[in-house]
C-alpha positions as CSV (number, residue, x, y, z in Angstrom):
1,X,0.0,0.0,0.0
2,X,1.3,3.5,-1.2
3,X,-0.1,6.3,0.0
4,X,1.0,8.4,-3.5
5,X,-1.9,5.5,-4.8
6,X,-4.7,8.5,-4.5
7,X,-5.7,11.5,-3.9
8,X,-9.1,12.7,-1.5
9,X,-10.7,15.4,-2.5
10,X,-13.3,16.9,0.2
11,X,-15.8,19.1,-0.8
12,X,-17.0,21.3,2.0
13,X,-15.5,22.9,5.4
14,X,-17.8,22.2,7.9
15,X,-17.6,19.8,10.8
16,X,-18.3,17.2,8.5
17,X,-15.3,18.3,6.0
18,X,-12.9,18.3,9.3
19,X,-14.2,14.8,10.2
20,X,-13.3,13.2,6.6
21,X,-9.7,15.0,6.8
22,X,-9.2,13.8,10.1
23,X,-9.9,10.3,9.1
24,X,-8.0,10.8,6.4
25,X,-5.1,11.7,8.4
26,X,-5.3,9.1,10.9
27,X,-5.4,6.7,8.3
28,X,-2.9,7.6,5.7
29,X,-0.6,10.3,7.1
30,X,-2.2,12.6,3.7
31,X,-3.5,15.6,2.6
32,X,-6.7,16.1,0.9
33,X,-7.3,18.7,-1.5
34,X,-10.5,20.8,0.5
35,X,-12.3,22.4,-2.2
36,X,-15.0,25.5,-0.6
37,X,-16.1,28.5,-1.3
38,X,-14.7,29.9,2.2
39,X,-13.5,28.0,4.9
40,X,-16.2,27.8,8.2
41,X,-15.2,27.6,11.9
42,X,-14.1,23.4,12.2
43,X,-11.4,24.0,9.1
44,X,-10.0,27.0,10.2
45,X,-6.3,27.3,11.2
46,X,-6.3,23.6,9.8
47,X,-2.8,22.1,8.9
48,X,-4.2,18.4,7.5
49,X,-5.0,19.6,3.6
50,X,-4.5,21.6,1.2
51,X,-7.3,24.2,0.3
52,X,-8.4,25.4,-2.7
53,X,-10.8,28.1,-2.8
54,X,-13.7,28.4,-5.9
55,X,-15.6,31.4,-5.6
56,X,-19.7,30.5,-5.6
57,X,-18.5,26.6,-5.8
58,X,-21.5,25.6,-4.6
59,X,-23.6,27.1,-7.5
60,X,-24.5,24.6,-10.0
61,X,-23.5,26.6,-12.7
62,X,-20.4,27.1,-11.6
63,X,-19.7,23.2,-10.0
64,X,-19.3,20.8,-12.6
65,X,-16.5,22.8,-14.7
66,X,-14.4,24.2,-11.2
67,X,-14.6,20.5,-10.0
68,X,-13.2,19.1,-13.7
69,X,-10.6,21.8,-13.8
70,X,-9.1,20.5,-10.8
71,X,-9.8,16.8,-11.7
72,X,-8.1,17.1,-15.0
73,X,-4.8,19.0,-13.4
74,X,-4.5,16.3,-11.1
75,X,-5.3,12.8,-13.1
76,X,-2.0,13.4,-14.6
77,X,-0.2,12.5,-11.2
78,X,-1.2,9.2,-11.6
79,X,-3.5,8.7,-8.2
80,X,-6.7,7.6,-8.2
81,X,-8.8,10.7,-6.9
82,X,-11.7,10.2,-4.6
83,X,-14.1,12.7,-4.2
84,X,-16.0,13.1,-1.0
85,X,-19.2,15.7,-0.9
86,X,-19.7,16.9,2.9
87,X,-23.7,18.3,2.2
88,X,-26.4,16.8,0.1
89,X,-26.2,20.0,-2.1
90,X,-22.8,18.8,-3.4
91,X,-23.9,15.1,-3.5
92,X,-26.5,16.5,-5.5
93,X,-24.2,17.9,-7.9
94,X,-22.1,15.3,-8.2
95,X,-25.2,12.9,-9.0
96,X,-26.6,15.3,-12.1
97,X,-23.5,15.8,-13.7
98,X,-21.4,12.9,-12.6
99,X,-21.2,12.0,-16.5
100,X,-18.9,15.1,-17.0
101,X,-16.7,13.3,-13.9
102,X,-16.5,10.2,-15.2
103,X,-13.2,8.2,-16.0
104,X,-11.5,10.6,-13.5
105,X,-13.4,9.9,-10.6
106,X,-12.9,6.5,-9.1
107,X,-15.8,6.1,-6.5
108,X,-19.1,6.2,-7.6
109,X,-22.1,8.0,-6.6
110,X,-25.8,7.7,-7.2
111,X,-27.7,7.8,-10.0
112,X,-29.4,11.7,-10.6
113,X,-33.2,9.2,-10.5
114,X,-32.6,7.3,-7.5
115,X,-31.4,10.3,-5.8
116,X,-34.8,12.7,-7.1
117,X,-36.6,9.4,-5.6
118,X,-34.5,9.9,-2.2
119,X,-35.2,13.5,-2.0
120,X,-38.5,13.6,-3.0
121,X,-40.7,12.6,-0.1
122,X,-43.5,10.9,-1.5
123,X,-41.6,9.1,-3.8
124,X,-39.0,8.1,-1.0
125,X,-42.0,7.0,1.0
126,X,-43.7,5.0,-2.0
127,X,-40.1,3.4,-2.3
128,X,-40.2,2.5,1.5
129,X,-43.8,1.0,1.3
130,X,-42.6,-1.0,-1.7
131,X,-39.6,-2.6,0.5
132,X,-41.4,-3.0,4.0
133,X,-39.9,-0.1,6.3
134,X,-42.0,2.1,8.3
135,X,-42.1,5.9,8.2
136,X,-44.2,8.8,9.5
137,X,-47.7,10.1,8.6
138,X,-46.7,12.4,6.0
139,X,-48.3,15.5,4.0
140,X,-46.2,16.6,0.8
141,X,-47.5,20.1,-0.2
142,X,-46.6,22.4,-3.0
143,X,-46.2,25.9,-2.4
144,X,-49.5,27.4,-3.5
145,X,-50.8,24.5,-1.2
146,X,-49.0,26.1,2.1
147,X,-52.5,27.4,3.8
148,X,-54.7,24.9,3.2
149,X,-52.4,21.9,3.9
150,X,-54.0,21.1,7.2
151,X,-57.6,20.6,5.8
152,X,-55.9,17.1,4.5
153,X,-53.9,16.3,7.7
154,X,-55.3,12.7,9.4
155,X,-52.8,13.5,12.4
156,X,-52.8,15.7,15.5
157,X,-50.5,18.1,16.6
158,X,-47.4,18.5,17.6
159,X,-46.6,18.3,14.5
160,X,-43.1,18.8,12.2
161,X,-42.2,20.8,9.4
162,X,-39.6,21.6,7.4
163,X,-38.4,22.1,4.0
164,X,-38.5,19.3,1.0
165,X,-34.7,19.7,1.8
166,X,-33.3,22.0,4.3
167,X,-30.1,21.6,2.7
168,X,-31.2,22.9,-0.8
169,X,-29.2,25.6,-2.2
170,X,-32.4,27.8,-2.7
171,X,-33.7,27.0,0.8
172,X,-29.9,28.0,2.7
173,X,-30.4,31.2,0.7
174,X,-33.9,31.8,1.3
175,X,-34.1,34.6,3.9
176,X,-37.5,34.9,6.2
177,X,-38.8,36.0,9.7
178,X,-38.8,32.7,11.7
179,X,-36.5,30.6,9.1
180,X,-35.1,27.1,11.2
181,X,-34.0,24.0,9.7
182,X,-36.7,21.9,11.0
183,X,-39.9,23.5,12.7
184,X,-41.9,21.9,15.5
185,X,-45.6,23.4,16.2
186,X,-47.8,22.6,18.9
187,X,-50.8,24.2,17.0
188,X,-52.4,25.9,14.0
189,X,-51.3,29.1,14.7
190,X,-47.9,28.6,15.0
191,X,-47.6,26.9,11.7
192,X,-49.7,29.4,9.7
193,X,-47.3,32.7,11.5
194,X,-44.3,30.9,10.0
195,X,-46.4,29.7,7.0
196,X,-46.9,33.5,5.9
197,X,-43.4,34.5,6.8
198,X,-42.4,31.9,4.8
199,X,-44.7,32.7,1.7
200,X,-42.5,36.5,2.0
201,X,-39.4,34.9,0.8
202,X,-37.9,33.5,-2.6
203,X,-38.5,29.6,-1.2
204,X,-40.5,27.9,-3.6
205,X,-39.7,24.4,-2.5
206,X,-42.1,22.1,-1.3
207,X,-43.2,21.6,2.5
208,X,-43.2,18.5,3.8
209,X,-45.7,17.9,7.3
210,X,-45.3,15.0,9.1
211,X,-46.8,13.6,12.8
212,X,-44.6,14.5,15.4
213,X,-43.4,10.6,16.3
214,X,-43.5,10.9,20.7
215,X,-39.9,10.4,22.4
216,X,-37.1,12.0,23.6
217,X,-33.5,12.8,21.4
218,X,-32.8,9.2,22.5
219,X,-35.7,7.7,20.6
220,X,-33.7,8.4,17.6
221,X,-31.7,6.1,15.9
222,X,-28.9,6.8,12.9
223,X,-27.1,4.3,10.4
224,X,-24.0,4.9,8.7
225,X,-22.9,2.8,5.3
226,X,-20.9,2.3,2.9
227,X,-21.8,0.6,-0.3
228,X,-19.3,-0.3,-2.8
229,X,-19.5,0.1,-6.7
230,X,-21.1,-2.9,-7.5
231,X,-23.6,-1.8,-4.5
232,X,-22.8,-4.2,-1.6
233,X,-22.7,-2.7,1.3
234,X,-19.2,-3.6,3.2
235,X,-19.3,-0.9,6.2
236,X,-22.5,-0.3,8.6
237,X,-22.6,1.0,12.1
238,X,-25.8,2.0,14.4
239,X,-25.7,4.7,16.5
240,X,-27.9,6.5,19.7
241,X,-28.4,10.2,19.7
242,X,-28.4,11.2,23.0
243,X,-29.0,14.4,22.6
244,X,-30.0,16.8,19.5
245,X,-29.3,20.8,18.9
246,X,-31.9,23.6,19.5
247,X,-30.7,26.3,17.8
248,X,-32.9,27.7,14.4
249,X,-30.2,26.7,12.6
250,X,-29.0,23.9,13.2
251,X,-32.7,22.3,14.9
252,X,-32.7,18.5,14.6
253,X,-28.8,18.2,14.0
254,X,-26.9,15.1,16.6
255,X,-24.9,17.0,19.2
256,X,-24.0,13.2,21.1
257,X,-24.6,9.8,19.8
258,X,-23.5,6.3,21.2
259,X,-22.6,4.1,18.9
260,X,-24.7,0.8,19.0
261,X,-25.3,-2.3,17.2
262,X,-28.5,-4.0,16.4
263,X,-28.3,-6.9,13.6
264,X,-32.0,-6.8,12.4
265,X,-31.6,-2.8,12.2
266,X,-28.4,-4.1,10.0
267,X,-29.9,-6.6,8.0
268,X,-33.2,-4.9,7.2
269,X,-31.3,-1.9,6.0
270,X,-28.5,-3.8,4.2
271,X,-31.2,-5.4,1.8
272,X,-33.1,-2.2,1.5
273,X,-29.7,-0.5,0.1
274,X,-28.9,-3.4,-2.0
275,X,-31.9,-3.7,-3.5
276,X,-32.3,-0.2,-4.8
277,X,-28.8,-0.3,-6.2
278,X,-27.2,2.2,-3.4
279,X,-23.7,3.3,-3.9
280,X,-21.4,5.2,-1.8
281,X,-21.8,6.7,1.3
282,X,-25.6,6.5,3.1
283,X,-26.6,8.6,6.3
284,X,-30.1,7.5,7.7
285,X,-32.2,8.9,9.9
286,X,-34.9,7.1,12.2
287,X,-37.1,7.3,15.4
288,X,-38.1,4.5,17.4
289,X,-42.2,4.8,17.8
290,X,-42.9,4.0,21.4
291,X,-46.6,3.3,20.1
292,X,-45.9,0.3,17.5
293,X,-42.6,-1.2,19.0
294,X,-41.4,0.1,15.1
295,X,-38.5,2.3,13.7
296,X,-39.9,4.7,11.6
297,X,-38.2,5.7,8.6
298,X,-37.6,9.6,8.1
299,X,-34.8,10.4,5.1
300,X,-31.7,8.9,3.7
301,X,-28.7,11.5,2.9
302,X,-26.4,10.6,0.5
303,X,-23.4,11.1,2.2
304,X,-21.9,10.9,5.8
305,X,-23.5,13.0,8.1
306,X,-21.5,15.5,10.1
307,X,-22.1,13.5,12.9
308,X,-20.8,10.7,11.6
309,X,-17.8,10.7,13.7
310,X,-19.8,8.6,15.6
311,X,-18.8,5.5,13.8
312,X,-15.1,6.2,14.9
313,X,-16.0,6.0,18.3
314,X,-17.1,2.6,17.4
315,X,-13.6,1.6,16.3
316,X,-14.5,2.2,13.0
317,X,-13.4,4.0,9.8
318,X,-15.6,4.9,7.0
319,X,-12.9,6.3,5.0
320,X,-10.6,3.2,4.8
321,X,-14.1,1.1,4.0
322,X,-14.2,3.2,0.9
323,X,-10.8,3.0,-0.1
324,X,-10.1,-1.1,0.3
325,X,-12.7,-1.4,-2.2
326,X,-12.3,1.3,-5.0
327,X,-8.0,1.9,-4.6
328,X,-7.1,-1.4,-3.6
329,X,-10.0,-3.5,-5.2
330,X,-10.1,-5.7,-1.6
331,X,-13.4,-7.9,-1.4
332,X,-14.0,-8.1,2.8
333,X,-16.8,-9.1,4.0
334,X,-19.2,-6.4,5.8
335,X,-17.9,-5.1,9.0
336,X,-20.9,-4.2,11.3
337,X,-20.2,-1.8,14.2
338,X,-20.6,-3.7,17.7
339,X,-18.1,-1.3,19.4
340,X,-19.8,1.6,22.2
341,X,-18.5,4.8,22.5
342,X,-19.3,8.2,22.7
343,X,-19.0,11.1,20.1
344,X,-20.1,14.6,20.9
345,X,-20.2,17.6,19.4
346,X,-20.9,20.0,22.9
347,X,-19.1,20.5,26.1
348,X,-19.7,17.6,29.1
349,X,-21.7,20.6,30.9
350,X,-24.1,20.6,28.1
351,X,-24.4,16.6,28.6
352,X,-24.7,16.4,32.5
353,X,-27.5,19.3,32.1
354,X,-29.7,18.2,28.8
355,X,-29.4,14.4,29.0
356,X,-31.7,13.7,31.7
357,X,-32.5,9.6,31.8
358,X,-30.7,8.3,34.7
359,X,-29.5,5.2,32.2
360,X,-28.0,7.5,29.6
361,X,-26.2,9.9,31.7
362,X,-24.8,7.3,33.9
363,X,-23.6,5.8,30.8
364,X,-22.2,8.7,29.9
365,X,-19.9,9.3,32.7
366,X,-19.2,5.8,32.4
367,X,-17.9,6.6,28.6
368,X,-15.7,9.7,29.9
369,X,-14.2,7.9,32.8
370,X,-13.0,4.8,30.6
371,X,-11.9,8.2,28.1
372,X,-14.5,6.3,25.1
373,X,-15.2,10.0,23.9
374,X,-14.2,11.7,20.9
375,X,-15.1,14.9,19.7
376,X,-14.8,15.7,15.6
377,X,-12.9,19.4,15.7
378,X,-10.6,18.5,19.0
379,X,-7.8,16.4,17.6
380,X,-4.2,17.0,19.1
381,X,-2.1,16.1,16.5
382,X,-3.7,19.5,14.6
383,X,-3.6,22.1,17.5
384,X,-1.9,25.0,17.4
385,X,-3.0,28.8,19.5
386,X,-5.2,30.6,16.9
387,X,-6.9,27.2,16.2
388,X,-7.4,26.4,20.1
389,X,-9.0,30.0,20.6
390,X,-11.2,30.0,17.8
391,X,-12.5,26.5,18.1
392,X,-12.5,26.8,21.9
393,X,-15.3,29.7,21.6
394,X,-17.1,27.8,19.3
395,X,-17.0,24.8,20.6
396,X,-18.5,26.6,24.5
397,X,-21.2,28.7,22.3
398,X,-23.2,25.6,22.6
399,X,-23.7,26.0,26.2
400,X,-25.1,29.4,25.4
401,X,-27.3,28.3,22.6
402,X,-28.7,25.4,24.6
403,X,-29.5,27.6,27.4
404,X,-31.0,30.2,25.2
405,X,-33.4,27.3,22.5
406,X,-33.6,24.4,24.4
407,X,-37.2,23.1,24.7
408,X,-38.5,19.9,26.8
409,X,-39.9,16.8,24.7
410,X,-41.6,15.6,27.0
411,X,-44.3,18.6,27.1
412,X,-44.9,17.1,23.5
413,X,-45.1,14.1,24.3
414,X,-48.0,14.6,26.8
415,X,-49.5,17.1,24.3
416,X,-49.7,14.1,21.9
417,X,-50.6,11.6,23.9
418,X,-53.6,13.7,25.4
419,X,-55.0,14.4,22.3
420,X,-55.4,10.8,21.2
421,X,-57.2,10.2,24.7
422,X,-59.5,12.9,23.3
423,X,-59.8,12.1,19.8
C-alpha cells in the first residue's frame, strides 16, 4: 500500500469536511485537497489539507467545470482521486452531472433518478412502502398548497415541518422571519405565522408535514454505510443520539450519539440498500415509535452525516471502508459496528445538564471515565494557538445556545398523547 496510490478530494468545510480530513489523516498520514467557497469555523487554522478556494463553488452553474478543472490537473499524477461531498447540495451535484466526472473519478455516486426518488418525499415513502420499512404520517405540499395543507392532515398536533430539503441551495439562501432547519408546532397558529413569513421569501420548494413521532432525542436512531460500486454494502454502524441541537439553525442536527449495534436494524437496512442499487456513502435517519414497537423511517442522505464521527467511536473508519474497495479492489466481508462509544459535538456541561434519563447519563460518565469519547474538531495532532481560541469559543457557544433554544420533549409528548385520549 502506497499512500501516493490516491488523492481525497473533500468538498465542504464544515464539521463534516474536518471529520473526513481527520480520518483521512489518521489513516494515511495525507492531505486532501479541501475544495469550498470559504472556509467555516471546524477547518479553520487547519494544517491536515491543502485548500483550494472556488468562488460560488457551490452554485451549479459554476460546479461541474471548477470541479473538472481540478480533476483534469490532477489525473496526470497518476493517483486515483476520490471525491467526498460533505452536504447533500454537493452530493446532489455530483449525482446530475457525474457524467462530465467520469473516468477521473474513481468512487461512484448515485444515480441523478434514485437520488430525485430519495429527496423527493412521496416518492421516497412510496419506495419504502414498496420494501417494507415504516415511516411517519406524511403531508407533501406544493407551495400554492402552504395554507390549506391542514384541511388534509389525518394526524394531530405536535406536529413537524420543514423544507422538502433543508439543505437545498435555494432553501440556505432563502431569507425569512422565523427561518429554522426543522420546525416543531404545537398548534395551527404557530404553523400558519411561520407559514406567511415563509410565503414572503424567494423559497419555492415544497413543505413537507409529518406527525410529530413521541420520544425523547434518544428515541432516535442513525445508520452509517458504505456501499461499494457494485452496490454491496461492506461498512454499517448504528448509532444513539443522546442528545440533538436547538438552535434555528441547526434544529434537529446530533450533538452526542453512542454508537450501538442492532443486527436486524443491520440486516433490514443492508437489503433495502442493496436492492435499490445504493452506492457510496448513506446517512439514515430514524425514530423508534414507542406506540408500534417500530422504527420509523424519516430520510436517507447521500453522504456521511456530520455527525458521523460517531462510527469512529465505534472503532470504525468509514474512510478506509471506501478505499479497500475502490483503490485497492479488496473484497472483505461487511464489517458491522458492535463497538460503544461516545461522540459529541458539545461541552460535558451541556451533557450532564440536557441528557436527563438516569440510564444514559450514567452511561455517559461511564464513557468519559474509561476516556471512550471523541469529539470531531478537537484532535491534538492538529492544535496550534489561533486554532485552540477559535474552536474553543465555538466549541463553548453551545452551552449558550442550549441555554438560550432548548425546549422539553416531553411537554410534547403529553401534548400528543392527550390528544389521542380525546380524539
Amino acid at each position: 500500500m502506497n499512500n501516493n496510490d490516491f488523492l481525497p478530494i473533500i468538498l465542504g468545510s464544515d464539521e463534516n469536511a474536518y471529520g473526513n480530513v481527520r480520518l483521512i489523516h489518521e489513516a494515511y498520514g495525507i492531505k486532501p485537497l479541501l475544495l469550498c467557497s470559504r472556509l467555516l469555523i471546524p477547518t479553520m487554522n487547519s494544517k491536515l489539507f491543502d485548500l483550494v478556494r472556488i468562488d460560488d463553488f457551490d452554485r451549479d452553474d459554476v460546479f461541474p467545470g471548477a470541479l473538472l478543472s481540478v480533476l483534469e490537473g490532477q489525473a496526470s499524477k497518476g493517483r486515483k482521486l476520490i471525491v467526498i461531498p460533505c452536504s447533500d447540495y454537493y452530493a446532489g451535484m455530483l449525482s446530475r452531472h457525474y457524467d462530465k466526472f467520469k473516468g477521473l473519478i474513481a468512487n461512484r455516486f448515485i444515480s441523478h433518478e434514485l437520488l430525485d426518488t430519495l429527496d423527493t418525499k412521496d416518492k421516497f415513502y412510496k419506495l419504502c412502502e414498496q420494501y417494507g420499512l415504516d415511516y411517519p404520517k406524511t403531508i407533501v405540499c406544493e407551495p400554492h398548497e402552504r395554507e390549506k395543507a391542514l384541511e388534509h392532515m389525518d394526524f394531530q398536533f405536535p406536529i413537524i415541518v420543514k423544507p422538502e430539503n433543508s439543505n437545498a441551495y435555494d432553501y440556505l439562501h432563502s431569507q425569512f422571519e422565523g427561518k429554522k432547519k426543522v420546525f416543531f408546532f404545537k398548534s395551527k397558529d404557530e404553523y400558519f405565522t411561520m407559514v406567511r413569513s415563509m410565503n414572503k421569501s424567494a423559497y419555492m420548494g415544497k413543505l413537507i408535514i409529518q406527525e410529530f413521532i413521541p420520544g425523547e432525542d434518544s428515541s432516535m436512531r442513525v445508520i452509517n454505510s458504505f456501499s461499494n460500486n457494485d452496490g454491496v454494502v461492506k461498512m454499517m454502524c448504528l448509532g444513539q443520539p443522546v442528545l440533538e441541537e436547538y438552535a434555528p439553525k441547526t434544529l434537529g442536527n446530533y450533538a452526542a450519539i453512542i454508537s450501538r449495534s442492532d443486527m436486524a436494524i443491520y440486516r433490514k437496512i443492508k437489503e433495502f440498500l442493496e436492492n435499490i442499487g445504493y452506492v457510496g456513502y448513506s446517512n439514515i435517519d430514524m425514530k423508534y415509535d414507542s406506540r408500534t414497537g417500530k422504527y420509523m423511517l424519516f430520510e436517507i442522505n447521500p453522504r456521511l452525516g456530520r455527525s458521523s464521527f460517531f462510527v469512529r467511536a465505534a472503532g470504525l473508519n468509514m474512510i478506509t471502508a471506501m478505499i479497500d474497495q475502490v483503490v485497492y479492489g479488496k473484497n472483505t466481508d461487511c464489517v458491522y459496528g458492535n463497538g460503544t462509544g461516545l461522540w459529541t459535538n458539545v461541552p460535558r456541561t451541556v451533557l450532564r445538564k440536557y441528557v436527563t434519563e438516569p440510564a444514559l447519563a450514567a452511561e455517559i460518565k461511564g464513557l468519559y471515565k474509561e476516556k471512550k469519547v471523541l469529539y470531531s474538531i478537537w484532535y491534538k495532532k492538529d492544535l496550534n494557538l489561533k486554532r485552540i481560541i477559535r474552536i474553543s469559543r465555538y466549541y463553548y457557544s453551545h452551552v449558550k445556545n442550549f441555554k438560550h433554544y432548548y425546549f422539553d420533549k416531553k411537554q410534547a409528548n403529553a401534548v400528543s398523547d392527550k390528544q389521542r385520549l380525546h380524539s
